[in-house]
LUMTI-171404 format. One line per 2 residues: their letters; for each residue x, y, z of C-alpha. Coordinates in steps of 0.02 Angstrom, whole numbers, plus 50000, padded with zeros to 5 digits. Layout:
! LUMTI-171404
A	X,Y,Z | ...
This chain:
! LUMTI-171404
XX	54393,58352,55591 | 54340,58445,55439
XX	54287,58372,55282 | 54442,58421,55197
XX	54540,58312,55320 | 54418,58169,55329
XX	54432,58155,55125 | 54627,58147,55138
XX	54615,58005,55265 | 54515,57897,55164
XX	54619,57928,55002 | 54789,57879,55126
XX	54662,57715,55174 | 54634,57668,54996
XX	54806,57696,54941 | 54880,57596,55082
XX	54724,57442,55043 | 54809,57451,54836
XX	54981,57437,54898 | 54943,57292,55013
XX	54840,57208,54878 | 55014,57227,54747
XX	55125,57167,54878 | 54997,57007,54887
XX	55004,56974,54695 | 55130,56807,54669
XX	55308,56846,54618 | 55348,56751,54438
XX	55445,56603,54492 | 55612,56614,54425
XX	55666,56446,54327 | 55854,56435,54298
XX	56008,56304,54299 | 55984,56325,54491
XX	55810,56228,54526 | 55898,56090,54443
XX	55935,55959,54576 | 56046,55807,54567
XX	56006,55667,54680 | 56177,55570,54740
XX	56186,55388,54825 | 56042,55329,54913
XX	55958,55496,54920 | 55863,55481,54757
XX	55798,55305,54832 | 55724,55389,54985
XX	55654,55551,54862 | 55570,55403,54723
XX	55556,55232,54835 | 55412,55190,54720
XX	55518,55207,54565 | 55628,55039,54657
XX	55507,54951,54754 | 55327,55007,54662
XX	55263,55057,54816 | 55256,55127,55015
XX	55117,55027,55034 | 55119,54843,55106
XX	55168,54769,54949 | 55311,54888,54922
XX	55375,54835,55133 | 55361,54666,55085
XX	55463,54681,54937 | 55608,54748,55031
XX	55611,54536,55108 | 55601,54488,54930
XX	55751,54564,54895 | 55864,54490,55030
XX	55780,54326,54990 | 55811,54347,54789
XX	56011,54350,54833 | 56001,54185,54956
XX	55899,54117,54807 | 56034,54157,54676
XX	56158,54060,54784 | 56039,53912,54768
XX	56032,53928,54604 | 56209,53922,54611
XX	56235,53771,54701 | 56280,53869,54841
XX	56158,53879,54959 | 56020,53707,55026
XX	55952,53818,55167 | 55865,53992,55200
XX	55776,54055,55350 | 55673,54205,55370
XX	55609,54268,55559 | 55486,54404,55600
XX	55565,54480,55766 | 55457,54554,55903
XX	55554,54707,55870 | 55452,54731,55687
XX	55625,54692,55604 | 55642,54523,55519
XX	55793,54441,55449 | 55861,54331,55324
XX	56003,54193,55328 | 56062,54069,55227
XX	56214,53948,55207 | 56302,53997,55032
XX	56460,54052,55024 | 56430,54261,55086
XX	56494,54422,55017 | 56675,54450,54973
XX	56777,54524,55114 | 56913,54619,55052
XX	56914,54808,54987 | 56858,54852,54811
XX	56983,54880,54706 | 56885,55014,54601
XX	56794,55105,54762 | 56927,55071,54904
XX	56802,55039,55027 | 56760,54854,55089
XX	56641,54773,54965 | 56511,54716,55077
XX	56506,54893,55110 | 56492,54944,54908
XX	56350,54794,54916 | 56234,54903,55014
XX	56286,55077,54985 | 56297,55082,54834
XX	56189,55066,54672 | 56202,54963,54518
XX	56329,54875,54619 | 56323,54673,54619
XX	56389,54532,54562 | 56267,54473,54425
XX	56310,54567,54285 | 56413,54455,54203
XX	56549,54327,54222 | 56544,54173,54295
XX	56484,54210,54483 | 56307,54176,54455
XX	56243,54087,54282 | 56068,54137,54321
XX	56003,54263,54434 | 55858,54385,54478
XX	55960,54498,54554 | 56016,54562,54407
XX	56014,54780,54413 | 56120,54783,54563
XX	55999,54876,54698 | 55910,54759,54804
XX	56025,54757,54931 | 56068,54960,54926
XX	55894,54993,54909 | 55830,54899,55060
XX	55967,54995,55170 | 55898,55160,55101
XX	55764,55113,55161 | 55755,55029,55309
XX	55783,55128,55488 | 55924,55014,55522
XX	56006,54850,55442 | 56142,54732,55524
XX	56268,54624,55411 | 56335,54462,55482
XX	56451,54400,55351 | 56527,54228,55344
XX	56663,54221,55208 | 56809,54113,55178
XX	56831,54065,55370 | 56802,54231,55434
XX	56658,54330,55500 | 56641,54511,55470
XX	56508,54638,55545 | 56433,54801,55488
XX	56281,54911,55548 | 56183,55039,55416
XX	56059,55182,55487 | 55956,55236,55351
XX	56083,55214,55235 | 56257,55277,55301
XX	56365,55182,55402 | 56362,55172,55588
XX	56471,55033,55647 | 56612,55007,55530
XX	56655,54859,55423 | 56777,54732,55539
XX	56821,54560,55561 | 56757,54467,55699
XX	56877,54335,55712 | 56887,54158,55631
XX	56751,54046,55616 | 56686,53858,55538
XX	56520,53953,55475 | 56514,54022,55326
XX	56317,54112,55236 | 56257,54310,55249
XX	56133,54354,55383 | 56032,54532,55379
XX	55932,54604,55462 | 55824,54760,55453
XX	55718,54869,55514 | 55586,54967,55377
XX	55577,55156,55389 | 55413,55211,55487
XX	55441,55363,55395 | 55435,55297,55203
XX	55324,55166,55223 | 55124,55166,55255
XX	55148,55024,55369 | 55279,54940,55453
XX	55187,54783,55495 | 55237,54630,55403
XX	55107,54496,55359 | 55140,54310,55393
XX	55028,54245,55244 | 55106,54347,55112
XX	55258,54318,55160 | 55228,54120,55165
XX	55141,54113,55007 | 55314,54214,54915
XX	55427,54092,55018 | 55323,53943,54961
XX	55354,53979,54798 | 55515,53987,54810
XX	55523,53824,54881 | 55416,53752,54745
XX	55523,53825,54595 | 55699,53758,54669
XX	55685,53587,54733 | 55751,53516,54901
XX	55802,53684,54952 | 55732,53688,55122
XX	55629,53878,55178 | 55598,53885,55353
XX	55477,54048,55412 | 55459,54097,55586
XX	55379,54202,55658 | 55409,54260,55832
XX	55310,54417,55869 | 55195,54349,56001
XX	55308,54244,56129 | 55174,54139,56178
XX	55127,54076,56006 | 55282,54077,55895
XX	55249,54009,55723 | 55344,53909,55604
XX	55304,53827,55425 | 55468,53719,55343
XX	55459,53717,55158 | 55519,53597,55049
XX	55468,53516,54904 | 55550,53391,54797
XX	55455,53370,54676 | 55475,53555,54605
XX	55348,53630,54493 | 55251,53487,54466
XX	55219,53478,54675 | 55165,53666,54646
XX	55036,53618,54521 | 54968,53495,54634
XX	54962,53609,54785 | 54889,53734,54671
XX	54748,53600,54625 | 54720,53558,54819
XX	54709,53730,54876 | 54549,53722,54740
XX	54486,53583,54830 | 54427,53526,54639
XX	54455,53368,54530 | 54567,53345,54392
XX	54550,53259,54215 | 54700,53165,54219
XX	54798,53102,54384 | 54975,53137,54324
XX	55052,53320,54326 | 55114,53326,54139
XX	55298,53384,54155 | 55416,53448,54016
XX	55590,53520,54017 | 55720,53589,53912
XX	55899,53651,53915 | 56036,53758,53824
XX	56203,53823,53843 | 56127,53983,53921
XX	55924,53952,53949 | 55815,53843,54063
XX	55628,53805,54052 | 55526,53687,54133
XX	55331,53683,54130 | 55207,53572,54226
XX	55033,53565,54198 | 54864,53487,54210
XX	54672,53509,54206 | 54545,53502,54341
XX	54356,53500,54337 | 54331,53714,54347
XX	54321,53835,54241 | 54463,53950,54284
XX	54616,53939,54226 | 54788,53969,54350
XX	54959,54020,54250 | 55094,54074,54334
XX	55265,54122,54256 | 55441,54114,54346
XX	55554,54215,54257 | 55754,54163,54396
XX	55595,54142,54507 | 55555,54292,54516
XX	55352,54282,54486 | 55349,54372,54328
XX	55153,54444,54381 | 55124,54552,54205
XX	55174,54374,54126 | 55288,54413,53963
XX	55367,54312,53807 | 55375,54144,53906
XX	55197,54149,53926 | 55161,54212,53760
XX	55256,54066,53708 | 55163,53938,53803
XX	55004,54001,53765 | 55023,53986,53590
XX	55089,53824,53596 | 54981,53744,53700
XX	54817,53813,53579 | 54938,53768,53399
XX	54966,53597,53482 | 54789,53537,53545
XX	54687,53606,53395 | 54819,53487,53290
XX	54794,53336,53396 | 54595,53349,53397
XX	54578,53372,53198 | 54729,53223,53200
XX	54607,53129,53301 | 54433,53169,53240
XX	54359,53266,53403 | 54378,53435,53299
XX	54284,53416,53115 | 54340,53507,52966
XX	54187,53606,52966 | 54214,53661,53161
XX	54331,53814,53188 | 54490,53815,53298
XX	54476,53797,53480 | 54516,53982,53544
XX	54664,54029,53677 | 54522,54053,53813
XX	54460,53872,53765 | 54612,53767,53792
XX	54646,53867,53947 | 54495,53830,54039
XX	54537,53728,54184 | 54707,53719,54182
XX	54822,53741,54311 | 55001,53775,54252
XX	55192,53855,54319 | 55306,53906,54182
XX	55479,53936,54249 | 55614,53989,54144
XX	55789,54043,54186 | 55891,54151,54080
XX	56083,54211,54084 | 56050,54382,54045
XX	55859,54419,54105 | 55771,54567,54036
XX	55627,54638,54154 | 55526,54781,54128
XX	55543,54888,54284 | 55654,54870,54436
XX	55510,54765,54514 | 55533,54645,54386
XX	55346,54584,54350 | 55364,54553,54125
XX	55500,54473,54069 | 55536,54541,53872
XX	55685,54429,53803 | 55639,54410,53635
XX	55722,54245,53616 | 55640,54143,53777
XX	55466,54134,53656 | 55516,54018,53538
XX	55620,53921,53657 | 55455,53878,53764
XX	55357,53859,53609 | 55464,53716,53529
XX	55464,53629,53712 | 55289,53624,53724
XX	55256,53576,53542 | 55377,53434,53569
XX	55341,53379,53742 | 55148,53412,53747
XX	55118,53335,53572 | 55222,53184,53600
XX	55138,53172,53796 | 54955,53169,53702
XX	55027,53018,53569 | 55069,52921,53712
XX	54921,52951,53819 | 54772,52962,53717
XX	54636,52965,53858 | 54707,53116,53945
XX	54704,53193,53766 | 54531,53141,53721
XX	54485,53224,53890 | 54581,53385,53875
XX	54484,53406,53695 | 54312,53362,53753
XX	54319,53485,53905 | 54390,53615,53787
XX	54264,53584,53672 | 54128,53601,53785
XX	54208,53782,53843 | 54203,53835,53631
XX	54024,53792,53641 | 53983,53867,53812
XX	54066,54038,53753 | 53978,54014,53583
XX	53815,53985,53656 | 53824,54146,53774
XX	53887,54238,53630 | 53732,54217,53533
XX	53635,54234,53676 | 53725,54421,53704
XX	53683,54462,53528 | 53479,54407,53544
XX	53478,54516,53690 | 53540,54644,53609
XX	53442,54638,53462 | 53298,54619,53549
XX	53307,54757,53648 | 53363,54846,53500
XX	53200,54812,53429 | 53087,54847,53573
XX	53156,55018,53606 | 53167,55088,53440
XX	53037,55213,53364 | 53003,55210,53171
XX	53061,55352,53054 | 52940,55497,52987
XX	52746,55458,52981 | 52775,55249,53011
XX	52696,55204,53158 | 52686,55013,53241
XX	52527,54912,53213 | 52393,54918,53356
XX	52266,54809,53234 | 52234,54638,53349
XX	52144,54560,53155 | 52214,54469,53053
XX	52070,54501,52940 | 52145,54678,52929
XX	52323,54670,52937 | 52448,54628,52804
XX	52625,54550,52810 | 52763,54619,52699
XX	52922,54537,52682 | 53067,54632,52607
X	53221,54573,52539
């Protein structure tokens, strides 16, 4: 080969190298009306399950039971329902049943498919948005039930309505086994159960203490309703906690107060309640011996986590309320300042439950309440209640001041304490300006004090 031919071959190599090195380069991506995508049905829950449950994660698997619990508890709330029981099956599927009245039976007028079936297929479809099925309700965006079917591998219906019993299985979301009616029958309640996705969630695994601690709650917050959790994953050691409280809330605060293992300034659970045409709230409180403080808010019991404008409202009355009683009283001086939010709170153990015709939550996961109007209904209740309580029993209120007063001067003490630390160190660790240097002179035959004002 002669050096002619050798120089053409390598100019045919490099072109060839170029043209694979333009054929490399990334095409520009071509945006247009047809990368727009429109999720339909139950899709868009499978695409974004964290935008209806919060998570994949175990809190977002154990939400899915919240939901199917949240409608029994409705029909409680109701007066529909005395009886719910969850079971953990050995399968990893659990189920829920209660006694209330079940899901209509007959077709939809509006989607001409049975409505059980429109109850789990389809979205922002219930029967809490209005009229007079439910008064009060957590349920209340229509997608619990749909959304749990979306996402669960598989989830069986056993209806009891109006003497008959009707049956229907879901896989991921589409029917399997058809809507029919099994025949007559003297039960009547909704039993479902499902199985999660193993390929949304994380885990799959359900955990018996979180599950109790929800369910107890929801015993606590509607009283006499009787919770019964079972869980029968291991054969040889099936498990099983009834719940049922009737002394409501004010049981809860006194479970709350156990589970501390700590004493409390006053023996009685202070209870206070109020009602209108369209709004419920009831609050029960009291103090123990600690230093931490335990409020939880129950917005249609649903634990309202992110609090909102009940507990706003309580908050603010319960600090307006025992700064008036302790200057009424003497404890708090005219010279002293106001007892802060974070002093009256110290120690006290307290479940604010308010239920509301027309809820508003932020979020599908429904963890802040934000009606507007539920603050200054909680606020007037515990100005009334608490104030009048504190007339009648002036010990407990002599107490309650004292042990906040001792948290105003704990904080105030480790404020200033914060402050000499920091001026301190301040001090030590700063150099002086231009030619200034500190004093290294040990006599104070040759030193000289000035002070400046």
């Amino acid at each position: 080969m002669n050096e002619m031919e050798l120089n053409r071959e390598e100019t045919e190599v490099k072109t060839n190298e170029d043209s694979v090195t333009v054929s490399d380069a990334p095409a520009e991506t071509n945006y247009n009306e047809e990368q727009i995508q429109v999720l339909e049905g139950l899709e868009a829950v499978r695409k974004r399950p964290g935008m209806y449950i919060g998570s994949t994660s175990e809190r977002g698997l154990h939400h899915l039971v919240y939901e199917i619990v949240d409608n029994s508890i409705d029909e409680a709330m109701a007066g529909r329902c005395s009886a719910i029981e969850i079971t953990v099956l050995p399968d990893g599927s659990i189920s829920v049943q209660d006694d209330g009245h079940g899901i209509p039976s007959g077709i939809h007028p509006k989607m001409g498919i049975p409505t059980l079936e429109v109850v789990y297929t389809v979205l922002h479809a219930g029967g809490k948005f209005g009229g007079d099925g439910y008064k009060f309700s957590g349920g209340l965006h229509g997608v619990g039930a749909s959304v749990v079917n979306a996402l669960s591998e598989w989830v069986e219906i056993d209806n009891c309505y109006d003497g008959q019993r009707y049956t229907e299985r879901f896989e991921r979301g589409a029917v399997a086994r058809p809507f029919r009616c099994e025949g007559p029958t003297n039960a009547h309640g909704l039993y479902v159960r499902f199985k999660p996705d193993a390929t949304i969630f994380e885990t799959t695994v359900f955990d018996y203490e979180t599950l109790l601690k929800r369910l107890r709650e929801q015993a606590f917050l509607n009283a006499g309703i009787r919770i019964v959790l079972r869980d029968e994953r291991d054969s040889e050691n099936i498990r099983e906690d009834v719940l049922q409280y009737e002394g409501g809330i004010r049981s809860f605060v006194e479970h709350i107060n156990e589970q501390k293992g700590c004493g409390t300034l006053h023996a009685d659970v202070i209870y206070m309640r109020a009602e209108s045409e369209d709004r419920v709230a009831e609050i029960a409180l009291q103090y123990n011996d600690t230093y931490n403080e335990t409020v939880l808010t129950f917005a249609n019991d649903i634990n309202t986590m992110e609090g909102g404008t009940h507990e706003v409202g309580f908050k603010t009355a319960l600090t307006k309320v025992l700064n008036d009683y302790g200057r009424k009283i003497g404890q708090l001086k005219d010279s002293d300042k106001n007892l802060s939010r974070e002093d009256v709170l110290e120690g006290l153990t307290a479940v604010v439950s308010v239920k509301l015709r027309e809820a508003q939550f932020e979020g599908q996961t429904k963890t802040k309440l934000g009606n507007s109007e539920i603050r200054p209904f909680v606020y007037g209740l515990v100005c009334e209640k608490l104030g009048e309580y504190l007339e009648e029993n002036p010990s407990v209120g002599k107490n309650v001041i004292e042990k906040s007063l001792a948290a105003n001067r704990a904080r105030e003490a480790a404020r200033k304490a914060r402050e000499a630390t920091r001026r301190k160190g301040f001090l030590e660790g700063s150099t002086l300006p231009g030619k200034l240097a500190d004093c290294q002179e040990r006599s104070s035959e040759l030193t000289e004090l000035y002070l400046v004002e």
